[in-house]
NUPAMAR-285123 format. One record per residue (C-alpha): residue in three letters; x, y, z. Coordinates in steps of 0.2 Angstrom, whole numbers, padded with zeros to 4 digits, always signed. Example, Ala and Ser with C-alpha at 12.3 -4.5 7.8 and 13.67 -1.06 7.14 Angstrom:
BEGIN
ala+0062-0022+0039;ser+0068-0005+0036;
This chain:
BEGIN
unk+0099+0914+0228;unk+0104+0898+0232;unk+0101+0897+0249;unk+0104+0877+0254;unk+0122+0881+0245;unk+0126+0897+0256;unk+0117+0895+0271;unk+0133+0880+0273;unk+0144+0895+0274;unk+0136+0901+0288;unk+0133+0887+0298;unk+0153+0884+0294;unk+0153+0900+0303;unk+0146+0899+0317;unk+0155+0880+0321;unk+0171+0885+0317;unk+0184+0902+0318;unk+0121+0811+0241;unk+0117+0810+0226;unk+0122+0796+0219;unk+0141+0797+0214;unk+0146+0802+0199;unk+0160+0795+0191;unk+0167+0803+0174;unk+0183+0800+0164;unk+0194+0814+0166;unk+0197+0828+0154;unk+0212+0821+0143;unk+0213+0803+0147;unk+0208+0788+0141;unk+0190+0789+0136;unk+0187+0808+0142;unk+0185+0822+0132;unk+0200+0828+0122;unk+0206+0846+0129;unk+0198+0861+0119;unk+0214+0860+0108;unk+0210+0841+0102;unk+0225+0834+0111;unk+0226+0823+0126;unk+0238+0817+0138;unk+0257+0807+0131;unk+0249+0790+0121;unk+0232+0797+0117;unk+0226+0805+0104;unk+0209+0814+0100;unk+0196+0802+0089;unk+0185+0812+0078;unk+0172+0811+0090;unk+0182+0821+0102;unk+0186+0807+0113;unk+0202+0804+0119;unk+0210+0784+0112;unk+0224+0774+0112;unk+0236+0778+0096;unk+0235+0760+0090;unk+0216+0758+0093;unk+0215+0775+0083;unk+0223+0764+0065;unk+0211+0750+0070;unk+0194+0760+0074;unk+0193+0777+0069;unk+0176+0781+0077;unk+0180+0772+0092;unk+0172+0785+0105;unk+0178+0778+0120;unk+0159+0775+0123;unk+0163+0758+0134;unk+0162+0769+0150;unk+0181+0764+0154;unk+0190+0776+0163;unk+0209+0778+0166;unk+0222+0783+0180;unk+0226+0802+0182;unk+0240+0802+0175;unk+0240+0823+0177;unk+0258+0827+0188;unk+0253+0836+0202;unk+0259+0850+0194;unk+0246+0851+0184;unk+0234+0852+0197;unk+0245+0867+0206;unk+0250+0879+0191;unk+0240+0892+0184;unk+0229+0889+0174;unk+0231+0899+0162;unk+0251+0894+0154;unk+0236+0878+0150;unk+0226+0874+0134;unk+0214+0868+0149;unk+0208+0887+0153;unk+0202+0888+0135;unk+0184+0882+0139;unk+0177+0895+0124;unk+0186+0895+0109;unk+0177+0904+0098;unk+0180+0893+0081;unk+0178+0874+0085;unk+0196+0862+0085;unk+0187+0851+0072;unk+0193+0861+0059;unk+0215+0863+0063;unk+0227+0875+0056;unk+0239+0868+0046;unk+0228+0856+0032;unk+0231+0872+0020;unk+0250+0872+0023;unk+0248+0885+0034;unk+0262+0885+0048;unk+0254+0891+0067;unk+0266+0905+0075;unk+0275+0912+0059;unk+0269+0929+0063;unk+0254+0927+0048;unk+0237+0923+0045;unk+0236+0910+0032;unk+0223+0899+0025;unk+0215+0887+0038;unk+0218+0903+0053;unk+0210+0916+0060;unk+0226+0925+0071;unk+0243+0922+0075;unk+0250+0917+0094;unk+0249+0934+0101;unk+0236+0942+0090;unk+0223+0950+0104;unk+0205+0957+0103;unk+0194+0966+0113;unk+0180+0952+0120;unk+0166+0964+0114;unk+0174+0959+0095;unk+0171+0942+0097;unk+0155+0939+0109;unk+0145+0958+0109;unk+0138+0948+0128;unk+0157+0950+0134;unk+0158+0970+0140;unk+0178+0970+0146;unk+0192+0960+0143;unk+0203+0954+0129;unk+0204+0938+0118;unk+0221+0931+0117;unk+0223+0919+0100;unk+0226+0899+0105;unk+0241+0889+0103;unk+0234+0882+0086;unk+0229+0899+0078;unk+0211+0894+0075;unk+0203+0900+0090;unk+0200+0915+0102;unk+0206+0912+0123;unk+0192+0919+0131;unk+0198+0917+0149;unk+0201+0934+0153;unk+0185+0943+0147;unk+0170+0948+0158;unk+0151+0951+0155;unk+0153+0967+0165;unk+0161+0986+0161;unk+0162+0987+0180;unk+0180+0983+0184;unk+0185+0973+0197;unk+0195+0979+0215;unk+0206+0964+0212;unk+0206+0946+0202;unk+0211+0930+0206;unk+0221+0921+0190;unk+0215+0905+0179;unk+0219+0891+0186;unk+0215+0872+0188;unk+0217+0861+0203;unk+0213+0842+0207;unk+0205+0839+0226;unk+0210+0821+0230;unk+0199+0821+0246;unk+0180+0824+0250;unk+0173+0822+0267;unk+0155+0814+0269;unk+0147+0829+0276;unk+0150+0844+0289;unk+0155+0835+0304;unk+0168+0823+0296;unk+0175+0840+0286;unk+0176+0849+0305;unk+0184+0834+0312;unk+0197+0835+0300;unk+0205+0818+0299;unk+0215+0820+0283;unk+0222+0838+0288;unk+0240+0831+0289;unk+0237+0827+0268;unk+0229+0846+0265;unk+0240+0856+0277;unk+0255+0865+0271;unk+0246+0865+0254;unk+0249+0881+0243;unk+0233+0894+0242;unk+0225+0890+0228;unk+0218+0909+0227;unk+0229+0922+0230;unk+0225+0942+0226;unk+0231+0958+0232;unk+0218+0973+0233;unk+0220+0993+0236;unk+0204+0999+0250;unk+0207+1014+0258;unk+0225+1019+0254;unk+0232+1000+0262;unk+0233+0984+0256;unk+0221+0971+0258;unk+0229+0953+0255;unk+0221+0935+0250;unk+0227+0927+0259;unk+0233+0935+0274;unk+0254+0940+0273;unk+0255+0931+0290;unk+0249+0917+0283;unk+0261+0900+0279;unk+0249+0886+0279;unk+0232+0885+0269;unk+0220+0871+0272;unk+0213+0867+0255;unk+0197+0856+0258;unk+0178+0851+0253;unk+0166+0840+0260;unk+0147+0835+0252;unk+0130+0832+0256;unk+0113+0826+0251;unk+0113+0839+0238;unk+0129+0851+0238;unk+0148+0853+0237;unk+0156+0865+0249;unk+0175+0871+0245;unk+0188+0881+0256;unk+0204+0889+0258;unk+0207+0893+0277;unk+0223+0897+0281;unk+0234+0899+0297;unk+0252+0905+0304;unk+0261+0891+0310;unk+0277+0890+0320;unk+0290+0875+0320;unk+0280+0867+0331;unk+0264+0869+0322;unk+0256+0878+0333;unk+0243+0887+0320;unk+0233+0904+0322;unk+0219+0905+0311;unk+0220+0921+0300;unk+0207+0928+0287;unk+0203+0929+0275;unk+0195+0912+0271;unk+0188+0910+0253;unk+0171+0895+0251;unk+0162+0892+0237;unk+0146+0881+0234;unk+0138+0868+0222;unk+0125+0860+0217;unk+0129+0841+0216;unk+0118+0839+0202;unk+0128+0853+0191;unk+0146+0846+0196;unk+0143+0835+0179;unk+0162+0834+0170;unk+0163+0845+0154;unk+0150+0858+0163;unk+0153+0876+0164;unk+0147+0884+0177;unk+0144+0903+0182;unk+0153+0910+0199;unk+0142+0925+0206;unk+0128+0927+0219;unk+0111+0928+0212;unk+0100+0915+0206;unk+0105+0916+0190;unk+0125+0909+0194;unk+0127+0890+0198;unk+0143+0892+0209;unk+0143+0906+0223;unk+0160+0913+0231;unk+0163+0923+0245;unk+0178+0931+0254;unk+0176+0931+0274;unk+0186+0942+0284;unk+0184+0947+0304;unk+0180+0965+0309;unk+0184+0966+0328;unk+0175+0951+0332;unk+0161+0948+0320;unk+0164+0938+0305;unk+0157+0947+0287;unk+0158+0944+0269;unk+0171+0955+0262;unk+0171+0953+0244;unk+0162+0942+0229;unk+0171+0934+0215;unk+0162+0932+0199;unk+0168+0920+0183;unk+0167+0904+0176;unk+0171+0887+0183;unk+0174+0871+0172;unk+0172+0852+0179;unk+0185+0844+0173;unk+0182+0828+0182;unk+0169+0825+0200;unk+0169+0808+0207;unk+0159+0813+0221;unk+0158+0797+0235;unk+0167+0799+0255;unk+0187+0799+0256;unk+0202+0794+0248;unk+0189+0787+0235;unk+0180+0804+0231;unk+0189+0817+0219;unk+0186+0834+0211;unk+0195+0843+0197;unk+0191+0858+0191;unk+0197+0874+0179;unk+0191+0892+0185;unk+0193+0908+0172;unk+0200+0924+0181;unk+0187+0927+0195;unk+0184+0946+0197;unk+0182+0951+0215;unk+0170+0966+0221;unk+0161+0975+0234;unk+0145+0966+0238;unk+0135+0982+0237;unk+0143+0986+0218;unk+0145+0970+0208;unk+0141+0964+0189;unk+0123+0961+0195;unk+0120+0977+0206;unk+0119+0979+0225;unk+0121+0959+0231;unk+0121+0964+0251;unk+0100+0962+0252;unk+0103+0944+0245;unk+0120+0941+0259;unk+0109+0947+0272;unk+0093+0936+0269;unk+0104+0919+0269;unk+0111+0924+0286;unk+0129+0935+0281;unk+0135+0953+0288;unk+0142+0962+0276;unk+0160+0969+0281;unk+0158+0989+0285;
């Protein structure tokens, strides 16, 4: 396990109840990569190297690969960053057939109910995963909005199903603070407060349910902050009144990051084990001891990571559906051993 990544969550445990900075165009916009579908944001389109240009430089150098470095304002609307991921052509991080080669050259018309010439499904054709990867052991396929191309969001490398999952998504973080104390001080809370949960899941455990976040809950505290070598992300959340007097309620969800994998256009593994690049945890309180409830396991894309202090530093990124489970019965086995030895209780 990565233990410099985890052991942050526990020393944000037990305070509360870098490299250099990388700068990548975003997904999308001028000079970034063009969305898995080959289409970028209103006045861009995709070059043949996948890059996304502007129309007019298109007719004047068509292998122009936006390789000048440039980068261009977000013009995502904040919408974007908030909605589920999933109702996006972003979530496709997998398609199974590569863009480069659209439906439609043959005269072949995309959501007429018919596989022609140039596709492989129609918009609503599905799959069990196992069909298209044999690695993929749950989970369906959904066919893309071009029909030449398998969604893969929704599949899992495990036949063990899930107590509960959180929903695709994508979200932008406008805000990093330069290590733990600035991220415990807080100074931009007013700009993260009353900020809608990012991951929200509702479980069955023994005959009641168990809610992420808590039903109390009103406001969320969506936040990360950075060191020498890691990205630490949260969602706290808390009942307020009218006077904003706030009680902090659980459960809390963190995950953790190697600076050095938060590279834009890498795909990176949620679980716990050495083998995944992102771990996430659920913490809740049982009388007055704080333990890790449950595990989430997925994918997590970096669209974009400008990693420096402030209003300056931002991340985007694009999580599959995460499965959550028991720490003691996840895809990779029994994980409370590997909890307990980077300083967690696990929940009883």
């Amino acid at each position: 396990m990565k233990k410099t990544i985890i052991l942050l969550f526990a020393l944000f445990l037990i305070v509360s109840c870098g490299d250099d900075p990388v700068t990548e165009a975003e997904t999308g916009t001028l000079g970034g990569n063009c969305y898995p579908n080959r289409t970028c944001n209103d006045g861009l389109e995709c070059s043949a190297a996948g890059v996304c240009i502007d129309k007019a430089a298109q007719n004047d150098s068509p292998d122009d690969d936006g390789s000048d470095g440039g980068t261009a304002d977000d013009t995502d609307s904040a919408a974007d960053d908030t909605d589920s991921a999933a109702d996006s052509d972003t979530t496709d991080t997998s398609d199974t057939v590569p863009d480069d080669d659209p439906a439609g050259e043959d005269g072949a018309k995309c959501g007429n109910g018919t596989v022609e010439d140039g596709e492989i499904c129609e918009i609503g054709d599905t799959r069990p995963c196992s069909e298209i990867d044999s690695s993929y052991k749950s989970g369906n396929v959904e066919c893309n909005d071009h029909c030449n191309g398998w969604l893969t969001v929704n599949c899992m490398a495990s036949e063990l199903e899930p107590l509960a999952t959180f929903p695709a998504r994508t979200h932008k973080l406008d805000y990093l603070y330069n290590g733990f104390d600035a991220f415990q001080e807080s100074s931009n809370q007013l700009d993260e407060l009353w900020t809608a949960a990012l991951f929200n899941a509702s479980i069955t455990m023994n005959g009641e349910t168990y809610s992420i976040p808590h039903p109390q809950a009103n406001t969320h505290w969506i936040a990360a902050y950075y060191d020498s070598s890691s990205l630490s992300f949260y969602q706290n959340s808390y009942s307020c009144d009218d006077e904003m007097e706030c009680q902090y309620t659980t459960p809390a969800v963190m995950f953790g990051a190697a600076l050095s994998s938060l590279k834009a256009g890498n795909e990176l593994s949620i679980g716990i084990s050495d083998e995944n690049q992102v771990n996430m945890i659920i913490e809740d309180f049982v009388g007055e001891d704080d333990c890790v409830m449950l595990v989430g396991y997925g994918t997590l894309k970096v669209d974009s990571a400008n990693i420096s202090a402030g209003s300056a530093g931002n991340f985007k990124f694009t999580t599959s559906k995460i499965g959550l489970y028991l720490p003691a019965a996840t895809p990779e086995g029994d994980m409370s051993g590997e909890l307990e030895i980077a300083g967690f209780k696990i929940c009883k």
